[in-house]
LOLOVEX-608611 format. One record per residue: residue in three letters; residue number from 1; x, y, z of N, C-alpha, C in turn. Coordinates in nm, 3 decimals, padded with zeros to 5 digits, always signed. Example, Ala and Ser with C-alpha at 12.3 -4.5 7.8 and 13.67 -1.06 7.14 Angstrom:
<pts>
ALA, 1, +01.319, -00.569, +00.780, +01.230, -00.450, +00.780, +01.320, -00.330, +00.780
SER, 2, +01.285, -00.225, +00.708, +01.367, -00.106, +00.714, +01.290, +00.003, +00.787
</pts>
This chain:
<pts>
UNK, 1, +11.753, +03.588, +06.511, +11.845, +03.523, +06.605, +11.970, +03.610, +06.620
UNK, 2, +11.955, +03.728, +06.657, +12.064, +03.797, +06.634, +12.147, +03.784, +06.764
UNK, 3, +12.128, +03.732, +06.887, +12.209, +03.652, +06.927, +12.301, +03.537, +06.948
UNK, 4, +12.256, +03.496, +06.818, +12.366, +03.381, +06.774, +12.336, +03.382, +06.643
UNK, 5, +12.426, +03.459, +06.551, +12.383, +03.466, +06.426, +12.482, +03.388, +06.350
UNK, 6, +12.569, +03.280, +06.409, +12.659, +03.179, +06.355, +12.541, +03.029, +06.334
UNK, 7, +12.485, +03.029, +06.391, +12.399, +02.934, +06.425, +12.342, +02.867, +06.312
UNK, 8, +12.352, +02.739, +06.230, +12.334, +02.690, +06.161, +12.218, +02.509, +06.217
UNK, 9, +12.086, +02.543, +06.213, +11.984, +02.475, +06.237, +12.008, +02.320, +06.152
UNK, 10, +12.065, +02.216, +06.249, +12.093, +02.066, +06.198, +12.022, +01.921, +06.285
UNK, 11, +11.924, +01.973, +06.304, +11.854, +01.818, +06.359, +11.856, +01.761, +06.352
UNK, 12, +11.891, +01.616, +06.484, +11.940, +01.525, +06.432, +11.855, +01.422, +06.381
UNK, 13, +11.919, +01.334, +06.347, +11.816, +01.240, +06.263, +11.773, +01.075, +06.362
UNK, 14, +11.892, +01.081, +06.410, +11.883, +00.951, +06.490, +11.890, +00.947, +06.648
UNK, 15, +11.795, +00.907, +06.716, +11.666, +00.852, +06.678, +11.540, +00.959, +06.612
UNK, 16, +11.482, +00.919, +06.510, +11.412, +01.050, +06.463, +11.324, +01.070, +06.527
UNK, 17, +11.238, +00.918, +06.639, +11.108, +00.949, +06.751, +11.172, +00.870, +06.835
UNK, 18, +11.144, +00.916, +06.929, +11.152, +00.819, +07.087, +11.065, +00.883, +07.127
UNK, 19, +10.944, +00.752, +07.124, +10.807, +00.770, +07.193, +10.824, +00.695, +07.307
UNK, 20, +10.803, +00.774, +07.434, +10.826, +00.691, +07.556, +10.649, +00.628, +07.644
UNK, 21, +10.557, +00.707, +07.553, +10.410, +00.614, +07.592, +10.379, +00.668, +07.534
UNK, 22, +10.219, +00.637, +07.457, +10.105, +00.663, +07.380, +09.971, +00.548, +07.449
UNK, 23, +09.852, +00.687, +07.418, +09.760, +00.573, +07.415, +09.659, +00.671, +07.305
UNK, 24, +09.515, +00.671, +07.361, +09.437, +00.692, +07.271, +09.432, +00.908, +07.298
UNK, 25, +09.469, +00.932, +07.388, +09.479, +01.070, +07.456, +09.613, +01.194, +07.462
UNK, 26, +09.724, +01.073, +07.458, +09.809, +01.126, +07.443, +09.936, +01.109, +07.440
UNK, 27, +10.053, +01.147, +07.416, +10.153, +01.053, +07.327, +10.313, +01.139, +07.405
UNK, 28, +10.371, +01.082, +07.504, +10.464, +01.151, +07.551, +10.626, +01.071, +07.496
UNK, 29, +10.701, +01.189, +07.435, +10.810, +01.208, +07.368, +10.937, +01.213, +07.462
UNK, 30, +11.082, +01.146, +07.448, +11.189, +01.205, +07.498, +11.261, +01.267, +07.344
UNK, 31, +11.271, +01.440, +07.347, +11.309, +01.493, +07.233, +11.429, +01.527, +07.258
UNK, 32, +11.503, +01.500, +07.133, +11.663, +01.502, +07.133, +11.713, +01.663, +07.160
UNK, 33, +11.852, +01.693, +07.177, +11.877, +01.770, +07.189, +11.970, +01.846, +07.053
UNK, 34, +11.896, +01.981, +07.033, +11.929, +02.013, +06.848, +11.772, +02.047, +06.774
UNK, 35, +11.696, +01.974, +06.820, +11.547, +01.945, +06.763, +11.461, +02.057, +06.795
UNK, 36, +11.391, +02.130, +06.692, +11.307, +02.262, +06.768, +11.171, +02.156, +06.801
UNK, 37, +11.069, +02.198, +06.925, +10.973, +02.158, +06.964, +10.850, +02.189, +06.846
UNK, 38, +10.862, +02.327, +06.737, +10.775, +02.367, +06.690, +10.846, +02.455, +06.560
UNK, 39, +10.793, +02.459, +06.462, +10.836, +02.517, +06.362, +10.891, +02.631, +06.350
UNK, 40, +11.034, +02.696, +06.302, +11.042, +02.809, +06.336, +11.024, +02.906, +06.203
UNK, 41, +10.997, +03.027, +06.152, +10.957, +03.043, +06.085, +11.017, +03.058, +05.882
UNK, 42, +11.144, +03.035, +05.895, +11.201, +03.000, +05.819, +11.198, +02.848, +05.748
UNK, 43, +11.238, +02.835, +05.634, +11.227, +02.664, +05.568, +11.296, +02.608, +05.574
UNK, 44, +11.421, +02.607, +05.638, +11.505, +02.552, +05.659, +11.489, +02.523, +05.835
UNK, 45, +11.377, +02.576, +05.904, +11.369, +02.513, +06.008, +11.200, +02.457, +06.030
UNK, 46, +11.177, +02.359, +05.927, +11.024, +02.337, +05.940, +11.045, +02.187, +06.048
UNK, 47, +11.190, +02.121, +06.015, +11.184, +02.012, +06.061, +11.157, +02.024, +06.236
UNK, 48, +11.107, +01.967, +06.285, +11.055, +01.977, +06.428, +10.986, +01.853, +06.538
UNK, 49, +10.979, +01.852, +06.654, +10.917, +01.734, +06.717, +10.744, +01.736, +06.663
UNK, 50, +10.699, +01.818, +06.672, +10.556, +01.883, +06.597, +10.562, +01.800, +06.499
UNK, 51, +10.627, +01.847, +06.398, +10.610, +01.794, +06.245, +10.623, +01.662, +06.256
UNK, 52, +10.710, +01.602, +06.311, +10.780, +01.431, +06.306, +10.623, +01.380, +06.382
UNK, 53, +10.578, +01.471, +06.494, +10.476, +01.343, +06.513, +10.353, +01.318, +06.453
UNK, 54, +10.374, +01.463, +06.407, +10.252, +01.497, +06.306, +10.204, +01.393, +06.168
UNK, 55, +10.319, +01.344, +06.137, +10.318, +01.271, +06.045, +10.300, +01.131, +06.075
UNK, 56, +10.350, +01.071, +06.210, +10.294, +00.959, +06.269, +10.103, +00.955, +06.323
UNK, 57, +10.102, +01.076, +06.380, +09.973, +01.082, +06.482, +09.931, +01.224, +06.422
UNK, 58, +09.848, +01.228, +06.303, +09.811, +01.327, +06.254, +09.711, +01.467, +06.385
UNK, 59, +09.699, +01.375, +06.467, +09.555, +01.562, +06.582, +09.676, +01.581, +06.653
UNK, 60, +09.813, +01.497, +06.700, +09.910, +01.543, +06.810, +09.901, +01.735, +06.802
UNK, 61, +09.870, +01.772, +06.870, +09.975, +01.896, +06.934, +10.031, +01.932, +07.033
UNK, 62, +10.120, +02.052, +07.056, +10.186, +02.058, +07.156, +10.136, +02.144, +07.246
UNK, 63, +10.146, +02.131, +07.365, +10.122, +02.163, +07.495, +10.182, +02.247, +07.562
UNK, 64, +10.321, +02.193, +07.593, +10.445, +02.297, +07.618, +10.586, +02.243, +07.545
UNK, 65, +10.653, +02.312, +07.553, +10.763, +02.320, +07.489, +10.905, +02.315, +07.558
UNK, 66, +10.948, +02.296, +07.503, +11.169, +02.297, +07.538, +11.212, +02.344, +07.452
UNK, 67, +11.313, +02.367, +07.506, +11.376, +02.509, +07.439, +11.464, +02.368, +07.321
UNK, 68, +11.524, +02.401, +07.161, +11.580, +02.349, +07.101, +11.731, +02.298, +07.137
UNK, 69, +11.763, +02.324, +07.238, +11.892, +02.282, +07.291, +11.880, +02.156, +07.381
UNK, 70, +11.772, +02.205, +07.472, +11.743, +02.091, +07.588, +11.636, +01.944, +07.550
UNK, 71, +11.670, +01.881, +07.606, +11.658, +01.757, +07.537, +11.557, +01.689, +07.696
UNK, 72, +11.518, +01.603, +07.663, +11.388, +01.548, +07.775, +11.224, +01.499, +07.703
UNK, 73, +11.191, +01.461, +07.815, +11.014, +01.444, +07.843, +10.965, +01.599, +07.743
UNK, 74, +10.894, +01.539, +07.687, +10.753, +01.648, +07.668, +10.599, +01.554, +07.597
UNK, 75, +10.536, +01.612, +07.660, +10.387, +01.606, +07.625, +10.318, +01.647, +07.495
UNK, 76, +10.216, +01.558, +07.424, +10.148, +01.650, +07.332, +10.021, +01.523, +07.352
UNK, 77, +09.920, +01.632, +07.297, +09.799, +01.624, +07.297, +09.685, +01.521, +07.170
UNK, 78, +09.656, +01.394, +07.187, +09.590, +01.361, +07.044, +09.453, +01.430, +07.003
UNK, 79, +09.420, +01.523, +07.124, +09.264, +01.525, +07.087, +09.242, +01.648, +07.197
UNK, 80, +09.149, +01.736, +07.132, +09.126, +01.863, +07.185, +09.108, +01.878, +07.357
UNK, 81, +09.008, +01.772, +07.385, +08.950, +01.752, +07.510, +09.109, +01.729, +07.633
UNK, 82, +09.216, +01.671, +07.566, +09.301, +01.611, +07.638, +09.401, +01.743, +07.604
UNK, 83, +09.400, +01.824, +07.515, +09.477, +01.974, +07.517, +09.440, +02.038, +07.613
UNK, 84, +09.285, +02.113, +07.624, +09.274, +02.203, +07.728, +09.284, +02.146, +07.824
UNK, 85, +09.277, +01.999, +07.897, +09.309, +01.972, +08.028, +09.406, +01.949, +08.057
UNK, 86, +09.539, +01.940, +07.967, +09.667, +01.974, +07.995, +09.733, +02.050, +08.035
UNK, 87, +09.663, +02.188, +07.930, +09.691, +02.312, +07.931, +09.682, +02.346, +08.086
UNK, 88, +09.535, +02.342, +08.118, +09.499, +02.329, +08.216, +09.597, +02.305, +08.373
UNK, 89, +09.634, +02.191, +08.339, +09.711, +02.158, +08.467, +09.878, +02.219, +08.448
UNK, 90, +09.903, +02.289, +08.314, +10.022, +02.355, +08.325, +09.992, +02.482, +08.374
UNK, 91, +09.910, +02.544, +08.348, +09.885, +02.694, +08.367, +09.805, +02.693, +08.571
UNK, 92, +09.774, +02.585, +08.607, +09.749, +02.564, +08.752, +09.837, +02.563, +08.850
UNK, 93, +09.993, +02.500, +08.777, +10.139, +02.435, +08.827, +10.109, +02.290, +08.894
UNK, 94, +09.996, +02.192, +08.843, +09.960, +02.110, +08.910, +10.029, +02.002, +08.797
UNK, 95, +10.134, +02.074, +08.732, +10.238, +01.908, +08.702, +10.324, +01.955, +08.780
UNK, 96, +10.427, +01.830, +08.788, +10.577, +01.852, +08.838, +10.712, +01.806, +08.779
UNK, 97, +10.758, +01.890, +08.727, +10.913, +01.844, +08.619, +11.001, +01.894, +08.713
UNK, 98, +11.106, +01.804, +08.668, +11.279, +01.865, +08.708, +11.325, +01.801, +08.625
UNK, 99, +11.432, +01.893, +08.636, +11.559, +01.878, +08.509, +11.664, +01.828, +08.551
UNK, 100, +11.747, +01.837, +08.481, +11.916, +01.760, +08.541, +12.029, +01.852, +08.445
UNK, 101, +12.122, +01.930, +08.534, +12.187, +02.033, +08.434, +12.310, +01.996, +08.497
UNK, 102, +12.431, +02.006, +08.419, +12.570, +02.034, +08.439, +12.623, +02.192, +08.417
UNK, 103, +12.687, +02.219, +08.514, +12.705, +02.377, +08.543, +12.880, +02.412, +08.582
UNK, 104, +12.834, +02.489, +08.534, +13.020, +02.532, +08.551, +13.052, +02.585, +08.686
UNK, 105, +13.131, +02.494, +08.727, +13.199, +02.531, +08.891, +13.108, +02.477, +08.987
UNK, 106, +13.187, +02.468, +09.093, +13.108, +02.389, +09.209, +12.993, +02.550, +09.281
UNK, 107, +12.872, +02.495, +09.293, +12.767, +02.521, +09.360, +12.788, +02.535, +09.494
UNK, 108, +12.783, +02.609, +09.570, +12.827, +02.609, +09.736, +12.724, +02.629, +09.817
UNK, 109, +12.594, +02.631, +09.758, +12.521, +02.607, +09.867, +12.416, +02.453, +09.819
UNK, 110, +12.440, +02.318, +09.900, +12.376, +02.192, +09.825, +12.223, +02.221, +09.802
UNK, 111, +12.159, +02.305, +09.850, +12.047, +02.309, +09.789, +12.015, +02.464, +09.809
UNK, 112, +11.902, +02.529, +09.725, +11.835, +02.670, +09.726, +11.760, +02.697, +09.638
UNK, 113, +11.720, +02.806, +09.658, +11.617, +02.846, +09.519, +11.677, +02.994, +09.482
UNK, 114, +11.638, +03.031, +09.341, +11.659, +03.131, +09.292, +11.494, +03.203, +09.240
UNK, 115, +11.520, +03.311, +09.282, +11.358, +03.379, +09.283, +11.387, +03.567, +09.221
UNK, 116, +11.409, +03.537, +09.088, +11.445, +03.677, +09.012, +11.325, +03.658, +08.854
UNK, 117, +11.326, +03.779, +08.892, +11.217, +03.778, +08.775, +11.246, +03.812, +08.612
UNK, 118, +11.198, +03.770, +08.504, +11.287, +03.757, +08.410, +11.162, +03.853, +08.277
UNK, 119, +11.256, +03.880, +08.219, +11.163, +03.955, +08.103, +11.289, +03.957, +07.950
UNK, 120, +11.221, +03.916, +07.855, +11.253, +03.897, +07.678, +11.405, +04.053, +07.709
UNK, 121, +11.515, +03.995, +07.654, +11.622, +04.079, +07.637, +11.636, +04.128, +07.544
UNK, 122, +11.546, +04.256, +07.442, +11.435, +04.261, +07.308, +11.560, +04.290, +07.188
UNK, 123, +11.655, +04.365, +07.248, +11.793, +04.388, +07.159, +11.852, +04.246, +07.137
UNK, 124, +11.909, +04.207, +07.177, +11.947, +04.071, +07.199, +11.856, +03.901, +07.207
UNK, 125, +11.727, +03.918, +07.157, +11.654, +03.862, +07.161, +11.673, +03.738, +07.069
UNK, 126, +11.671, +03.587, +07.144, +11.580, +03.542, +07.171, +11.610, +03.546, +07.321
UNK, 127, +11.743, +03.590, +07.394, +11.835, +03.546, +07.527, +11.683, +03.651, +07.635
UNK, 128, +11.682, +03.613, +07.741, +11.599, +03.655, +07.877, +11.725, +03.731, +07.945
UNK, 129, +11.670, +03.846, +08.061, +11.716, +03.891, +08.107, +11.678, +03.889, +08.275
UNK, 130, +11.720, +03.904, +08.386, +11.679, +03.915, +08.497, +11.625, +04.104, +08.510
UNK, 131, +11.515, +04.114, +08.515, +11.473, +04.267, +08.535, +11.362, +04.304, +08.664
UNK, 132, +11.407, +04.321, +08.727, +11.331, +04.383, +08.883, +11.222, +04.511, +08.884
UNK, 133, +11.202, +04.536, +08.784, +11.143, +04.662, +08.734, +11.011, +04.608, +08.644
UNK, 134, +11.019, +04.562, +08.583, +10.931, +04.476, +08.449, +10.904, +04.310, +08.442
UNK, 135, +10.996, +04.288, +08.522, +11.008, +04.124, +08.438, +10.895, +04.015, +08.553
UNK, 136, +10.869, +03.934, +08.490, +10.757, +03.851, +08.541, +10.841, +03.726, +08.663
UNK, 137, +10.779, +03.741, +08.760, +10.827, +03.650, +08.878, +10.846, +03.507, +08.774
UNK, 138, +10.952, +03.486, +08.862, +11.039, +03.319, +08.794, +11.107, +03.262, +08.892
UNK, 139, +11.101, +03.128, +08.969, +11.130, +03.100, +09.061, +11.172, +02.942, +09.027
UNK, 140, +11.297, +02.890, +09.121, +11.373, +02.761, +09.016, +11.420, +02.720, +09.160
UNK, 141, +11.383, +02.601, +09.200, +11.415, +02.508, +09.303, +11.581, +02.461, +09.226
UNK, 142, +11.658, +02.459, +09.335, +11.794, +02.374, +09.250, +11.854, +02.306, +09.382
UNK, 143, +11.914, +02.140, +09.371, +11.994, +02.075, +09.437, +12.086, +02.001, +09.380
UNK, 144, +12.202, +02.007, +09.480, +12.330, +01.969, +09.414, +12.309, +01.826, +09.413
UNK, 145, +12.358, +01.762, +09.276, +12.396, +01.601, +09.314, +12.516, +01.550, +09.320
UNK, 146, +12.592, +01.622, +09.227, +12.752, +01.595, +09.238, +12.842, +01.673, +09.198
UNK, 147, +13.008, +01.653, +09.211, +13.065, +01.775, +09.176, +13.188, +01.693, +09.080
UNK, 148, +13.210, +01.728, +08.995, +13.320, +01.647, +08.886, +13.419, +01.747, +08.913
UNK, 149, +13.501, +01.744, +08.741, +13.617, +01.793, +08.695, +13.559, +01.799, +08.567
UNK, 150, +13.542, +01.881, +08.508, +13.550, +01.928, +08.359, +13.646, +01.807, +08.296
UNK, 151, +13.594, +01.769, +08.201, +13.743, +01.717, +08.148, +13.669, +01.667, +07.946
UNK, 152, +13.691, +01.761, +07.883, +13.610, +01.738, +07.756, +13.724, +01.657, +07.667
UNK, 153, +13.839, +01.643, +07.715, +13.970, +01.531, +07.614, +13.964, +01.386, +07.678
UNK, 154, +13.943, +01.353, +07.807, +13.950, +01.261, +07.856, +14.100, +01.305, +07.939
UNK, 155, +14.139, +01.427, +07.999, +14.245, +01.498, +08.092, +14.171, +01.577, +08.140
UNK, 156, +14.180, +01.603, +08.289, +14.152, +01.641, +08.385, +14.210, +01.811, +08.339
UNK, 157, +14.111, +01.926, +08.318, +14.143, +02.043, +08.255, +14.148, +02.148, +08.404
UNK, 158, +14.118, +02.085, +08.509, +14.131, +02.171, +08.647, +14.028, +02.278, +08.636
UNK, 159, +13.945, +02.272, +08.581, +13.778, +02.342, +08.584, +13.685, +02.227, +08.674
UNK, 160, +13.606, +02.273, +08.724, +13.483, +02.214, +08.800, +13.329, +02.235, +08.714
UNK, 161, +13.286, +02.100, +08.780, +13.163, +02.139, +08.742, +13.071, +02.064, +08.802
UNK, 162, +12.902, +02.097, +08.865, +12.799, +02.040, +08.973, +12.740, +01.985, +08.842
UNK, 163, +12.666, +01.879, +08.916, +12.546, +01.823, +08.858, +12.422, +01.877, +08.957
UNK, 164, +12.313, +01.928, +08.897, +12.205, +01.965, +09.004, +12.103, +01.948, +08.931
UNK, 165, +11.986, +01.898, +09.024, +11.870, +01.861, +08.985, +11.800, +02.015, +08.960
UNK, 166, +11.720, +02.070, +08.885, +11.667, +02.197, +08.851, +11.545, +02.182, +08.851
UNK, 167, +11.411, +02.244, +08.949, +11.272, +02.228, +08.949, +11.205, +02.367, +08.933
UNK, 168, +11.183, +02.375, +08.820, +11.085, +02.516, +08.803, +10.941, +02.532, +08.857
UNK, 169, +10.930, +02.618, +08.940, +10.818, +02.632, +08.967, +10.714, +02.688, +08.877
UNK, 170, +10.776, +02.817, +08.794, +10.752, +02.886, +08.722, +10.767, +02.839, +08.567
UNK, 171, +10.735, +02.843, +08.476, +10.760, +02.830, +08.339, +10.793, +02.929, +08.210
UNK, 172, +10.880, +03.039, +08.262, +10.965, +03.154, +08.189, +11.038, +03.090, +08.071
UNK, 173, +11.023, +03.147, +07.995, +11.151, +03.107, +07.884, +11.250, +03.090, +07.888
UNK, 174, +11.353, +03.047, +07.857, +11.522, +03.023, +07.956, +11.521, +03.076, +08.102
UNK, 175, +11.433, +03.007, +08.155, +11.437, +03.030, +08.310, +11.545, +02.990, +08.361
UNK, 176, +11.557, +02.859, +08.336, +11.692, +02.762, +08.402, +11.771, +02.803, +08.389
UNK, 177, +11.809, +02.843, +08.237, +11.954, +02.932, +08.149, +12.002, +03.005, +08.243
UNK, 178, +11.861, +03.129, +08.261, +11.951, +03.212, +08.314, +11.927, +03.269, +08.459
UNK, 179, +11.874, +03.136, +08.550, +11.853, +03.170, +08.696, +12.025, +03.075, +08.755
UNK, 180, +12.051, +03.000, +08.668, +12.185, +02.921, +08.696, +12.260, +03.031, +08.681
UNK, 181, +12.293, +03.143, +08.557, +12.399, +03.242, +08.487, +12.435, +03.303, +08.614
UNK, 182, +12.289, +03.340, +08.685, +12.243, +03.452, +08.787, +12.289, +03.412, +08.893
UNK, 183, +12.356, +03.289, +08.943, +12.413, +03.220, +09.017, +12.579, +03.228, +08.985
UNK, 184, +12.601, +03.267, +08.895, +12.771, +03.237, +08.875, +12.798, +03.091, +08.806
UNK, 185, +12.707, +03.045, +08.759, +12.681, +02.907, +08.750, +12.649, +02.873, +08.584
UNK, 186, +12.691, +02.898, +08.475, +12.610, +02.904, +08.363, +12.575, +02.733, +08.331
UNK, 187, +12.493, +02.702, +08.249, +12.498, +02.557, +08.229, +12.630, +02.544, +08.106
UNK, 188, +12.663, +02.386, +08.075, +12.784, +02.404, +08.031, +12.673, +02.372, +07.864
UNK, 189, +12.780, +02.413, +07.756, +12.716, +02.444, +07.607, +12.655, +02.507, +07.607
UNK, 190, +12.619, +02.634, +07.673, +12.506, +02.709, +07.627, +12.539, +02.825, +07.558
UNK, 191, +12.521, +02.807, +07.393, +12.555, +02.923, +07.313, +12.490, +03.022, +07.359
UNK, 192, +12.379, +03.022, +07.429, +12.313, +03.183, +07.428, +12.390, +03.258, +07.609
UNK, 193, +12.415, +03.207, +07.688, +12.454, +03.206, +07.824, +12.575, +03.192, +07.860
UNK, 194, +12.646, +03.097, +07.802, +12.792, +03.034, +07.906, +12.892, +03.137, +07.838
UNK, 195, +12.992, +03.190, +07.935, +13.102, +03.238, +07.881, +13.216, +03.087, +07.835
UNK, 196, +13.307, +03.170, +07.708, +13.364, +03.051, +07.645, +13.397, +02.954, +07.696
UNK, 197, +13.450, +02.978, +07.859, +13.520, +02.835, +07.934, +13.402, +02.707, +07.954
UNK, 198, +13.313, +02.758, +07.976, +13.180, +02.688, +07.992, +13.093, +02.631, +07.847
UNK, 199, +13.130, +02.733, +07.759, +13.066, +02.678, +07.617, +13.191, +02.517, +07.552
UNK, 200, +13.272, +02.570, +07.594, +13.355, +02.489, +07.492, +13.350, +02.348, +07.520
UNK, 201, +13.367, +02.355, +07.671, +13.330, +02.172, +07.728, +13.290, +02.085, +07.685
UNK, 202, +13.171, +02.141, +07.608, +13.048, +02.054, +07.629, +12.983, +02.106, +07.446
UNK, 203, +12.976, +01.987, +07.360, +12.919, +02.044, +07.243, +12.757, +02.071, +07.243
UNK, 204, +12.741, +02.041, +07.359, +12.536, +02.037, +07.338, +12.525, +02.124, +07.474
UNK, 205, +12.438, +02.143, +07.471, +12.365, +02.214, +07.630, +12.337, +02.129, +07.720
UNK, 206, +12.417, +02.094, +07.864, +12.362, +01.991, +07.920, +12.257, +02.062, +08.014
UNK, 207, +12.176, +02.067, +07.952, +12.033, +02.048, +08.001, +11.890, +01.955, +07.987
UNK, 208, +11.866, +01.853, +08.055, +11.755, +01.736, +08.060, +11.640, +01.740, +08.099
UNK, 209, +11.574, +01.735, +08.056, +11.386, +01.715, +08.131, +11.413, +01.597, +08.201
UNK, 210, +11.412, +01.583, +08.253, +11.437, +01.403, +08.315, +11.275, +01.392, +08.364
UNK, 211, +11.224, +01.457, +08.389, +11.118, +01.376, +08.481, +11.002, +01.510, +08.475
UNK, 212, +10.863, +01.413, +08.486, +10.786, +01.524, +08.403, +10.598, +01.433, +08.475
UNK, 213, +10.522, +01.468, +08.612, +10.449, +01.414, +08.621, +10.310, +01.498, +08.626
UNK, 214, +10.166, +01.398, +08.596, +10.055, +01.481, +08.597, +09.952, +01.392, +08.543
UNK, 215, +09.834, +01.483, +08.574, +09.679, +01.382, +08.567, +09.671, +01.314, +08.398
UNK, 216, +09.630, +01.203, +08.416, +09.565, +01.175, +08.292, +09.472, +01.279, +08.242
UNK, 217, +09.429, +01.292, +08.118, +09.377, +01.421, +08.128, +09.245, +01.337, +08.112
UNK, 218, +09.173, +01.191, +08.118, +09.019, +01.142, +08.115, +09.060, +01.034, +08.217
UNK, 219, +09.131, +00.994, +08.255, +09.133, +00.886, +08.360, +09.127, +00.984, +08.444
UNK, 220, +09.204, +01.084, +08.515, +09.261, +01.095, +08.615, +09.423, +01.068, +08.659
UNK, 221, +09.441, +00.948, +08.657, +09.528, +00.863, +08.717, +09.667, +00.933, +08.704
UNK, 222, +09.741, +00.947, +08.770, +09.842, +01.002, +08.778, +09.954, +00.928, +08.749
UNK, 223, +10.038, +01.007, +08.624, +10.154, +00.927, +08.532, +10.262, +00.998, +08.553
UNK, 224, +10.350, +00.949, +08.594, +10.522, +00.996, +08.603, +10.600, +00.922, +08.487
UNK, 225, +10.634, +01.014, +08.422, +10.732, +00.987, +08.289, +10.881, +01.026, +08.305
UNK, 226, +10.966, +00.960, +08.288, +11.104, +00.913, +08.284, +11.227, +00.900, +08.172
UNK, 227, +11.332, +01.045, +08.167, +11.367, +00.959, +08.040, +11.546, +00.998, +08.084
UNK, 228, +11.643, +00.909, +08.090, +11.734, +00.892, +08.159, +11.789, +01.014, +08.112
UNK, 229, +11.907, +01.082, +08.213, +11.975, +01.174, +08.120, +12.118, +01.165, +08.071
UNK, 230, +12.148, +01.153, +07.951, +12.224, +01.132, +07.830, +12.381, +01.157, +07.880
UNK, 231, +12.377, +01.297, +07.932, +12.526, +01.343, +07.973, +12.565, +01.312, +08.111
UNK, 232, +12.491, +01.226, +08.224, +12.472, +01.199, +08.387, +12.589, +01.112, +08.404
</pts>
């Protein structure tokens, strides 16, 4: 983590699950923000959404992932048959998520897309880079919903900041992070991205899965999952 080598791994405890549905196929999570999706390789970071459900729903695995900052919807799998047809419909783009991010400074155009391609920043690694030469197409639907005032005391600090809905088309690793940065726009808390005015605001990363839809993976039937967002 030698881009944030202050970084001290503290998950929170409460709520330790918020299971927002289960059935016999598959078991969808709103995971806190702080929480790694998957074990990281040290012992002091075994604790994880993986592990916690693992211990409720011993076949769960995971499908896809969020980054340990961002908090939202995610999916996991009880049973092999209902993995690869997940997998499946992620690697097709035949789900559909958007996010909900708070960003530093007002946004001036209410809606657009950002279409820069991103590749591992290997010095600085775990952070992404925008690279036109190497990096793998990454493409991020974004619309404005509102425009505040910064204000992290409860006083109006004369900083701005948008609320915008964020829809990845693509599924890059800090895509969002850093197709917002790439905008002039960083999200607010983001130790790996925001310059200080933007980090300090905000003690968490406001970044949300809010909304996350796709096939049953043996019905069919098509399920839209919902999980409010925290900082809105």
């Amino acid at each position: 983590m030698s881009a944030n080598p202050d970084f001290i791994y503290q998950p929170p405890m409460s709520p330790y699950l918020d299971i927002v549905f289960q059935d016999e196929d598959i078991v969808v999570l709103n995971k806190s923000s702080g929480l790694l999706s998957v074990p990281g390789r040290l012992p002091e970071h075994q604790d994880c959404l993986q592990n916690r459900v693992q211990r409720v729903l011993p076949t769960a695995t995971i499908v896809h992932r969020l980054d340990m900052a961002t908090s939202g919807i995610i999916i996991m799998a009880l049973n092999k048959p209902a993995h690869v047809n997940i997998s499946r419909q992620f690697e097709q783009r035949k789900t559909n998520k958007s996010y909900i991010a708070r960003v530093f400074g007002h946004v001036k155009e209410h809606e657009g897309s950002v279409d820069l391609p991103l590749i591992c920043d290997w010095p600085n690694r775990p952070k992404q880079k925008v690279d036109h030469e190497n990096g793998k197409q990454s493409l991020t639907h974004y619309q404005v919903l509102s425009y505040s005032e910064l204000d992290s005391e409860g006083k109006s600090s004369g900083d701005e900041s948008t609320l915008v809905e964020l829809t990845p088309i693509t599924g890059r690793s800090h895509q969002l992070r850093v197709h917002m940065l790439a905008l002039g726009h960083p999200i607010l808390g983001d130790r790996l991205y925001a310059h200080e005015q933007a980090l300090t605001v905000s003690p968490r990363l406001q970044l949300h899965a809010r909304n996350l839809s796709l096939a049953h993976p043996v019905t069919g039937e098509l399920l839209a999952f919902v999980a409010p967002c925290p900082f809105n």
